[in-house]
C-alpha positions as CSV (number, residue, x, y, z in Angstrom):
1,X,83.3,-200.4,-131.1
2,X,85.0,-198.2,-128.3
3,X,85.8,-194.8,-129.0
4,X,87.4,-192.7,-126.5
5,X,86.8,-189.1,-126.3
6,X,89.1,-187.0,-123.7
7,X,89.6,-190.3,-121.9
8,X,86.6,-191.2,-121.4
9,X,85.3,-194.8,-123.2
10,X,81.9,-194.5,-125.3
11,X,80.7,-197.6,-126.6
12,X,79.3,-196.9,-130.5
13,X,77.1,-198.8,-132.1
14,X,74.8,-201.8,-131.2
15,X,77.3,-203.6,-128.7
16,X,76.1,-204.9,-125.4
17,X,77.1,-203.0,-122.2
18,X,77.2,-205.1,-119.4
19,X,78.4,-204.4,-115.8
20,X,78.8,-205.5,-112.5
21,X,76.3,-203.3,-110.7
22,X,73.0,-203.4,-111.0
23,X,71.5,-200.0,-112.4
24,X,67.9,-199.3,-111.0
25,X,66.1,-197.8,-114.1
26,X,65.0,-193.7,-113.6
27,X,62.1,-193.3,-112.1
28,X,59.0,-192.8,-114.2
29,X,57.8,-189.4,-113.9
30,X,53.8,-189.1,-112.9
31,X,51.8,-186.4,-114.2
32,X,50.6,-184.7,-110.7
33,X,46.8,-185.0,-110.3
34,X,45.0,-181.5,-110.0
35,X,43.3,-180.2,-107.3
36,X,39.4,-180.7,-106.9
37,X,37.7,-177.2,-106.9
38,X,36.2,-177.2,-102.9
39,X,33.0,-175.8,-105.2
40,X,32.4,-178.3,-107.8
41,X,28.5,-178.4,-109.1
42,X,28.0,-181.7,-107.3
43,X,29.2,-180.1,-104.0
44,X,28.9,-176.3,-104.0
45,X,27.7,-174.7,-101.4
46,X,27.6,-178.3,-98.9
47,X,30.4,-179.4,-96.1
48,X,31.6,-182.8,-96.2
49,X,30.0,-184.7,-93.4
50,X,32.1,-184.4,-90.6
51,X,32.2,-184.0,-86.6
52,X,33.5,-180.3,-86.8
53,X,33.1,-178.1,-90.0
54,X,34.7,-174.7,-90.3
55,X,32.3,-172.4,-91.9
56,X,32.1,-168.5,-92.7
57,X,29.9,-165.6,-92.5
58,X,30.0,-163.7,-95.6
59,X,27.9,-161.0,-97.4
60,X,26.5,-163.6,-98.9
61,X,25.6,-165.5,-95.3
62,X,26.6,-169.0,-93.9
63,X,29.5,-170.5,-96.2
64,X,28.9,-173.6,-96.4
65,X,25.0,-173.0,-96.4
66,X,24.3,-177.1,-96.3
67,X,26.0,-178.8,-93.7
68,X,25.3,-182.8,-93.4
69,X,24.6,-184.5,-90.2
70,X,23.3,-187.7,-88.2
71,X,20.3,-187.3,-86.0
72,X,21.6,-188.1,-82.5
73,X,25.4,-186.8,-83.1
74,X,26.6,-183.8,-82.0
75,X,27.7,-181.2,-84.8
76,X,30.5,-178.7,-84.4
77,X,30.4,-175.5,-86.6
78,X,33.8,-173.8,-86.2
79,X,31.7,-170.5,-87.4
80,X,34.0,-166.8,-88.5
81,X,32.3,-164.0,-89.0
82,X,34.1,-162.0,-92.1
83,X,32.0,-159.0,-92.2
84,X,30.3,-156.4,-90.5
85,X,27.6,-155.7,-93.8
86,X,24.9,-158.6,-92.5
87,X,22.9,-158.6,-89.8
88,X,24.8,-161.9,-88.7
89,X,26.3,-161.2,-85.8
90,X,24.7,-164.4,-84.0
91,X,23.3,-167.9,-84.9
92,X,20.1,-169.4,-83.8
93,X,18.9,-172.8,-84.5
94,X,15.1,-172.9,-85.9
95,X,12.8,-174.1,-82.8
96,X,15.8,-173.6,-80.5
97,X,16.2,-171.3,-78.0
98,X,19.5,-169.4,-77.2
99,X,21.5,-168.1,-79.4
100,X,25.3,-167.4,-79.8
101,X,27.2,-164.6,-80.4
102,X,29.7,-164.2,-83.5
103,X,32.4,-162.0,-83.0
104,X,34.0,-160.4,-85.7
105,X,36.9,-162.4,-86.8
106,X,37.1,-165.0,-84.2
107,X,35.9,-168.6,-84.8
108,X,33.7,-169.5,-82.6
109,X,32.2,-173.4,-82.0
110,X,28.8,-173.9,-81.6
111,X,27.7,-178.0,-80.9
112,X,24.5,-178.8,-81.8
113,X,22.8,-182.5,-81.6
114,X,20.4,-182.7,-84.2
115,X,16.8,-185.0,-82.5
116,X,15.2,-185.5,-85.5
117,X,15.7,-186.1,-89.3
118,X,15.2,-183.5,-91.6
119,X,16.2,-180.4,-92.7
120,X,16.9,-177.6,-89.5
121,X,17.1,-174.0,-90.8
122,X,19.9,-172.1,-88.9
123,X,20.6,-168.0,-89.3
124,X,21.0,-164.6,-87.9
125,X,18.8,-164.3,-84.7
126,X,16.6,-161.4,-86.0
127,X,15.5,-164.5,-88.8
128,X,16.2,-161.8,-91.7
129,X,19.5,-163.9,-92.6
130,X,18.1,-167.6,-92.6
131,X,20.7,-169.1,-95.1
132,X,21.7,-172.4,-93.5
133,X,20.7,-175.8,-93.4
134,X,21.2,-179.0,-91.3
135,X,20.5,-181.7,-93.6
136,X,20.2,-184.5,-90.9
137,X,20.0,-188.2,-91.6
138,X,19.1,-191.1,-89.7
């Protein structure tokens, strides 16, 4: 049954509509997938194992304080200093010599190539502030 309201046709009841054109269907809508907290349990506190990793000095010292590597392949830390309340104004490698300066509020790179396995304690250079790790692999 056609009805027609203001001049425009509505079919009523359980008719068939056909057409000539083919009508794509709407699109189904998707739930958007929530973000994954950078510090879940599993993961808090460690960088992802990359060539280059950003990482902050805080209060709390070197954010992230784990950083994954490969014995053999050079490391980029991309490091910022955020505060002037720790001694961290430069980073030293343990059983390195040299050390590099950490302005305030500039990101500075510091490359590293990790010769051994194991785990290679990094900090302030006075060694009051020794809160980071190289967790190198083979």
């Amino acid at each position: 049954m056609v009805t027609s309201i203001l001049g425009v046709a509505l079919l009523v009841g359980g008719g068939a509509c056909r057409s000539d054109k083919t009508v794509a269907p709407p699109p189904k809508a998707v739930a958007p997938t929530p973000p994954v907290p950078a510090d879940t349990p599993a993961t808090a506190g460690v960088a992802p194992p990359l060539g280059k990793i950003a990482m902050t000095v805080t209060e709390e010292g070197f954010v992230p304080s784990r950083v994954p590597a490969k014995k053999g392949q050079p490391i980029t830390l991309s490091i910022t200093r955020k505060t002037d309340r720790t001694c961290a104004r430069e980073i030293v490698f343990e059983g390195q010599d040299g050390k590099t300066k950490l302005p305030l509020d500039q990101a500075v790179d510091v490359t590293y190539t990790p010769k051994a396995s194991g785990e290679l304690k990094f900090g302030c250079a006075m060694g009051m502030m020794v809160s980071g790790v190289l967790a190198v692999s083979d």
